[in-house]
N, CA, C and O atoms as a MOPAC input file, in Angstrom:
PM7 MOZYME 1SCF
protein

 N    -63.90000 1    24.87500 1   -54.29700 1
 C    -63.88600 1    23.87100 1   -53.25600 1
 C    -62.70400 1    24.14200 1   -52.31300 1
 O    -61.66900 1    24.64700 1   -52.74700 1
 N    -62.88200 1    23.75400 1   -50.82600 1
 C    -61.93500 1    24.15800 1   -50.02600 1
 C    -60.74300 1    22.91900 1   -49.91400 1
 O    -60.92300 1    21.71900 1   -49.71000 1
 N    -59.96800 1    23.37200 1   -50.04100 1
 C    -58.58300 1    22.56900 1   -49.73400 1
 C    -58.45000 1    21.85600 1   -48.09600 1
 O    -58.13000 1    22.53700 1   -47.12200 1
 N    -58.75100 1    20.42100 1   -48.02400 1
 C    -59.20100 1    19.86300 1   -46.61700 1
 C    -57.70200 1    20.71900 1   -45.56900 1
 O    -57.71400 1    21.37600 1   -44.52800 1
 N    -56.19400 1    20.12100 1   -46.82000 1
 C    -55.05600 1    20.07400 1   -45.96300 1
 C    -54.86400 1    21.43500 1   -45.77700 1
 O    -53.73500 1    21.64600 1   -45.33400 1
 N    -55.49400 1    22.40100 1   -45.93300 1
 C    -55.26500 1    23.84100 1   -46.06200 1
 C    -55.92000 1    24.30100 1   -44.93000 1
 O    -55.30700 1    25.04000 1   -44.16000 1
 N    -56.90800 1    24.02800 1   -44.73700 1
 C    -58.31300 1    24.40400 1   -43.70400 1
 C    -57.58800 1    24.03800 1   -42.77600 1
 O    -57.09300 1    24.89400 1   -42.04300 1
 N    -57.23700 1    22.12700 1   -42.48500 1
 C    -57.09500 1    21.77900 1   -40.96700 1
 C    -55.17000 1    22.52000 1   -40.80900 1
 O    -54.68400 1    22.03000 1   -39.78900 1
 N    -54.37400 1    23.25300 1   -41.36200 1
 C    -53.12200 1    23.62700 1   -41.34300 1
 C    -53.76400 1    24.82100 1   -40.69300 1
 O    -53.53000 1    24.98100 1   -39.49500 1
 N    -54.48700 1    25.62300 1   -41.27100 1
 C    -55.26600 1    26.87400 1   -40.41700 1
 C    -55.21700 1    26.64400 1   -39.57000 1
 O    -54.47600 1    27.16900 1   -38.73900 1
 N    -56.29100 1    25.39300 1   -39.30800 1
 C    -56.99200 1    25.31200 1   -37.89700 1
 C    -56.24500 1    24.94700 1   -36.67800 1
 O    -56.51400 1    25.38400 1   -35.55900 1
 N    -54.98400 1    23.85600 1   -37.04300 1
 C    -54.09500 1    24.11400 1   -36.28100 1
 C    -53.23200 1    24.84400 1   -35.64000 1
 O    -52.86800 1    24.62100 1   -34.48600 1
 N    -52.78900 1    25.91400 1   -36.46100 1
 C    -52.09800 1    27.00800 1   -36.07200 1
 C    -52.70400 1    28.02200 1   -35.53600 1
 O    -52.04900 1    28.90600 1   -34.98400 1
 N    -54.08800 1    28.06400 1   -35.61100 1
 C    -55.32100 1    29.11500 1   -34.67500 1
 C    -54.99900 1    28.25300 1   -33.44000 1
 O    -54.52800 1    28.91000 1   -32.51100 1
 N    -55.12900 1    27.07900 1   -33.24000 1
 C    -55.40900 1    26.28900 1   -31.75100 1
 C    -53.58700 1    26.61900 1   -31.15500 1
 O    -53.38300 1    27.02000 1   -30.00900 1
 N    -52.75600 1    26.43500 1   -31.87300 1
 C    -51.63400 1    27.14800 1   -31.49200 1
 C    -51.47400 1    28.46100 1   -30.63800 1
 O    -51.25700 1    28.72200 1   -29.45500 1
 N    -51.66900 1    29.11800 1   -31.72800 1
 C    -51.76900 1    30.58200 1   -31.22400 1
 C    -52.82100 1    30.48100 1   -30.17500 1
 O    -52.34200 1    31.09500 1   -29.22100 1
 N    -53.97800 1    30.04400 1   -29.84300 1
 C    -54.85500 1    30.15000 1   -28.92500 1
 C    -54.28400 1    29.60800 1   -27.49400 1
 O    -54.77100 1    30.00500 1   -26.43500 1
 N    -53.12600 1    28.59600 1   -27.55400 1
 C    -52.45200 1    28.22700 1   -26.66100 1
 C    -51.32300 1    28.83700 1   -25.98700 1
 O    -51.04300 1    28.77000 1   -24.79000 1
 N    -50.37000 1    29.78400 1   -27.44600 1
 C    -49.31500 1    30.73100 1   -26.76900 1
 C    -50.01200 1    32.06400 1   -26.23100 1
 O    -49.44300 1    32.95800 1   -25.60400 1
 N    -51.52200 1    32.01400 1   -26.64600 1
 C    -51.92100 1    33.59700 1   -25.83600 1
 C    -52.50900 1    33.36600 1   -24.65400 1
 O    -52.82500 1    34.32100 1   -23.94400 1
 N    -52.76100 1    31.97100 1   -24.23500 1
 C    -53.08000 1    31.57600 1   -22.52800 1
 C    -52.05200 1    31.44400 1   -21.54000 1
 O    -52.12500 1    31.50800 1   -20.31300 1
 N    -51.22100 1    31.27400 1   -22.19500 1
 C    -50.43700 1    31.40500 1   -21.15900 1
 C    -49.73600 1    32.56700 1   -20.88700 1
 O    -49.41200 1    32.35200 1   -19.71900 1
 N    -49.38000 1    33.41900 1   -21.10900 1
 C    -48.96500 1    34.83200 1   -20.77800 1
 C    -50.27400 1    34.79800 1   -19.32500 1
 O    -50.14600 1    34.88600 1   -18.10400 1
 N    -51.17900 1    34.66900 1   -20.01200 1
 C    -52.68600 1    35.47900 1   -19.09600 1
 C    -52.44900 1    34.16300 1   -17.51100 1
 O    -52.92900 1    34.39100 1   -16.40000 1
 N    -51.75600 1    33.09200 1   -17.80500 1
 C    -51.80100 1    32.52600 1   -16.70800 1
 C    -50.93900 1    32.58000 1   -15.62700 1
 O    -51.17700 1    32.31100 1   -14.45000 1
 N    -49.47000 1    33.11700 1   -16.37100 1
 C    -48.47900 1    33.36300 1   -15.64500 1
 C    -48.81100 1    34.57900 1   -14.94400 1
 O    -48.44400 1    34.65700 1   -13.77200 1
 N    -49.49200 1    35.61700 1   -15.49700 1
 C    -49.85200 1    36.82500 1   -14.93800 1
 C    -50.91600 1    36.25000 1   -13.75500 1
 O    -50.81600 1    36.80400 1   -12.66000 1
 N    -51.58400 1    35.54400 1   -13.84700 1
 C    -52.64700 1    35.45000 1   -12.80900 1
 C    -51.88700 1    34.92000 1   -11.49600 1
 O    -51.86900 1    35.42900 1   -10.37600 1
 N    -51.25400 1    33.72900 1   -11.96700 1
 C    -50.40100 1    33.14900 1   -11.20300 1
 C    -49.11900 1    34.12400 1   -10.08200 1
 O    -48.50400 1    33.63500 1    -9.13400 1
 N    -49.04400 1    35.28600 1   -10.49000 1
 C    -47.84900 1    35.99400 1   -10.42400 1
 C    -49.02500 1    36.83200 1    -9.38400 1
 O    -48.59400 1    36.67000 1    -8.24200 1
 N    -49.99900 1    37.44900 1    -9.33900 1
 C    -50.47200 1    37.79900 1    -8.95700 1
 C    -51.25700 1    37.55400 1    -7.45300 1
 O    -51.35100 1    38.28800 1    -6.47000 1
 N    -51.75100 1    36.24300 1    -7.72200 1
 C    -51.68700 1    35.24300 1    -6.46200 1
 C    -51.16900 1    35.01200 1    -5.74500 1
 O    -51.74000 1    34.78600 1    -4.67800 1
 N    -49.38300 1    34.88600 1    -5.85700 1
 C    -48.51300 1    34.59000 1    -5.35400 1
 C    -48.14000 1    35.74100 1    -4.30600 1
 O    -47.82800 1    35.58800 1    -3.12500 1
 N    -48.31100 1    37.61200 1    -5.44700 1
 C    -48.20200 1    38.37300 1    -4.79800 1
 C    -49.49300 1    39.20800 1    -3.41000 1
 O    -49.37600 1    40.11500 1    -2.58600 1
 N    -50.19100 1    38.62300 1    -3.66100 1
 C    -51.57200 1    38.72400 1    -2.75500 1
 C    -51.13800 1    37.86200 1    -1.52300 1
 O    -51.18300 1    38.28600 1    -0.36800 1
 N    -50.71600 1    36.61600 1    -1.87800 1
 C    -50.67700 1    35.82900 1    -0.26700 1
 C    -49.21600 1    36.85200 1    -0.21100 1
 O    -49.45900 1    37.52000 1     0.79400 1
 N    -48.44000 1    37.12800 1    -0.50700 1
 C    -47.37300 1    37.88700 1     0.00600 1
 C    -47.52900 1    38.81300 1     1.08400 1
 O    -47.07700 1    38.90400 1     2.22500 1
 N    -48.43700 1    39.57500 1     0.25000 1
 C    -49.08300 1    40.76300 1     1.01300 1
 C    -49.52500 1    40.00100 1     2.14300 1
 O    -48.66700 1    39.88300 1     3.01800 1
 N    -50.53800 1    39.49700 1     2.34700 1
 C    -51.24200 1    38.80600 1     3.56400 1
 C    -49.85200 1    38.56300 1     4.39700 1
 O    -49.79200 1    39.24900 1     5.41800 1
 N    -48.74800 1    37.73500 1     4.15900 1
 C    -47.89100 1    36.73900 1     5.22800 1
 C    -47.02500 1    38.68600 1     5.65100 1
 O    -46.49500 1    38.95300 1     6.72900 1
 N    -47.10600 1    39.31500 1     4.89200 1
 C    -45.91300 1    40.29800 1     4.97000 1
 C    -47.23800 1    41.60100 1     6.06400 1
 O    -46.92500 1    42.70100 1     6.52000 1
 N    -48.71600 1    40.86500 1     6.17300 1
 C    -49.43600 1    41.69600 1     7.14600 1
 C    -49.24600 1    41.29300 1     8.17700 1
 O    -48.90100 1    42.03800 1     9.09400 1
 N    -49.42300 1    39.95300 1     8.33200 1
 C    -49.35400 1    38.99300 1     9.91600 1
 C    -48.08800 1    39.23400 1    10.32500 1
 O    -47.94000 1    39.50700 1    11.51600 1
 N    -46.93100 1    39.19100 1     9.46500 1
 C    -45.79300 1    39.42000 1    10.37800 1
 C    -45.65300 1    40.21300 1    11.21800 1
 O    -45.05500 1    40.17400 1    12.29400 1
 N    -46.62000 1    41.49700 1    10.37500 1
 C    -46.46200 1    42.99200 1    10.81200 1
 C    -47.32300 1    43.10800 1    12.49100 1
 O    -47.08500 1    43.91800 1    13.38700 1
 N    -48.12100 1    42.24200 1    12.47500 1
 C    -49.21800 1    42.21900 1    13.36400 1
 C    -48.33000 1    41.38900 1    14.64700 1
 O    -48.20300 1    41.77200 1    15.81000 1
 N    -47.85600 1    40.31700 1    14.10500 1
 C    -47.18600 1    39.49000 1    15.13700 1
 C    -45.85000 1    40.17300 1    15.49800 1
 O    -45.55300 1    39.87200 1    16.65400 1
 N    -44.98500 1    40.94200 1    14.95300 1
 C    -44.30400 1    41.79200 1    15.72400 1
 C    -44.78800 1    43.14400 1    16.41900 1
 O    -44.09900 1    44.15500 1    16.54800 1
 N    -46.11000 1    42.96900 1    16.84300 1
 C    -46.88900 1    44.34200 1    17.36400 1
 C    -47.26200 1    43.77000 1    18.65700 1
 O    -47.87100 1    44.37600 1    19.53900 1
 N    -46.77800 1    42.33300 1    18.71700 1
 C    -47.64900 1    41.46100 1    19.88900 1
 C    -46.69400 1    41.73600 1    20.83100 1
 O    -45.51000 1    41.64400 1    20.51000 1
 N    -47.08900 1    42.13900 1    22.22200 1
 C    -45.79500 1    41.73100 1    23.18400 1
 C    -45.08100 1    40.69100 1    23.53800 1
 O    -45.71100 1    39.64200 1    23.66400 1
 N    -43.45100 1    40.66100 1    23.82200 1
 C    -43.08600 1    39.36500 1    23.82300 1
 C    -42.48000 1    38.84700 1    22.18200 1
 O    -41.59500 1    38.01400 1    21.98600 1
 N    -42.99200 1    39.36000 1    21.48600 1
 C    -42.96800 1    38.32800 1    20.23200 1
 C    -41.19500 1    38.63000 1    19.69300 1
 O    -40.63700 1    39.72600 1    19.63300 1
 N    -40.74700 1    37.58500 1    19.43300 1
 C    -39.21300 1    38.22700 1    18.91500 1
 C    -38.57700 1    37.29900 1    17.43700 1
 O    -38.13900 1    36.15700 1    17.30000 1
 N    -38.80900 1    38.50300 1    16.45300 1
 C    -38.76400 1    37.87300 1    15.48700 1
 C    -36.71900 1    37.48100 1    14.81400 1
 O    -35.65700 1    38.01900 1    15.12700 1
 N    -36.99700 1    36.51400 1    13.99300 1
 C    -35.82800 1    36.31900 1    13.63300 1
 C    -35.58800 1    36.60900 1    12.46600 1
 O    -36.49800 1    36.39000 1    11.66700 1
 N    -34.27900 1    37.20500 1    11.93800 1
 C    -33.98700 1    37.10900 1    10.43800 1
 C    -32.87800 1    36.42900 1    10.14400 1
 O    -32.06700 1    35.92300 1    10.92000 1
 N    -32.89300 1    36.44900 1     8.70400 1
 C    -31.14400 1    35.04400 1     8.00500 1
 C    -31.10000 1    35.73600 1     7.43100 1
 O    -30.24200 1    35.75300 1     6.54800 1

C-alpha cells in the first residue's frame, strides 16, 4: 500500500521543481524581448539620423 504522506511529499517537490525550471525559460524569453525591441529602437535611431536636418543628442 502506498504511503498517502509520501506520495503527496513527492508530488510537491515535482510541482516545485516544475516551478524552479520555468523560470530560467522565462527570464530567457523575457531577456530576449527586451533585446529585439532594442534592436528595433537602435534601427530607427539609425534611420532618423540618416534624415536631413535631424540632430541627435547624447548624455
Amino acid at each position: 500500500m502506498l504511503n498517502p504522506e509520501l506520495l503527496e511529499r513527492i508530488t510537491a517537490r515535482r510541482a516545485e521543481l516544475d516551478e524552479l525550471e520555468e523560470q530560467p525559460a522565462k527570464q530567457l524569453a523575457e531577456a530576449r524581448a527586451e533585446r529585439d525591441e532594442l534592436a528595433v529602437a537602435e534601427r530607427v535611431l539609425e534611420r532618423m539620423s540618416e534624415q536631413p536636418g535631424w540632430v541627435g543628442t547624447t548624455t
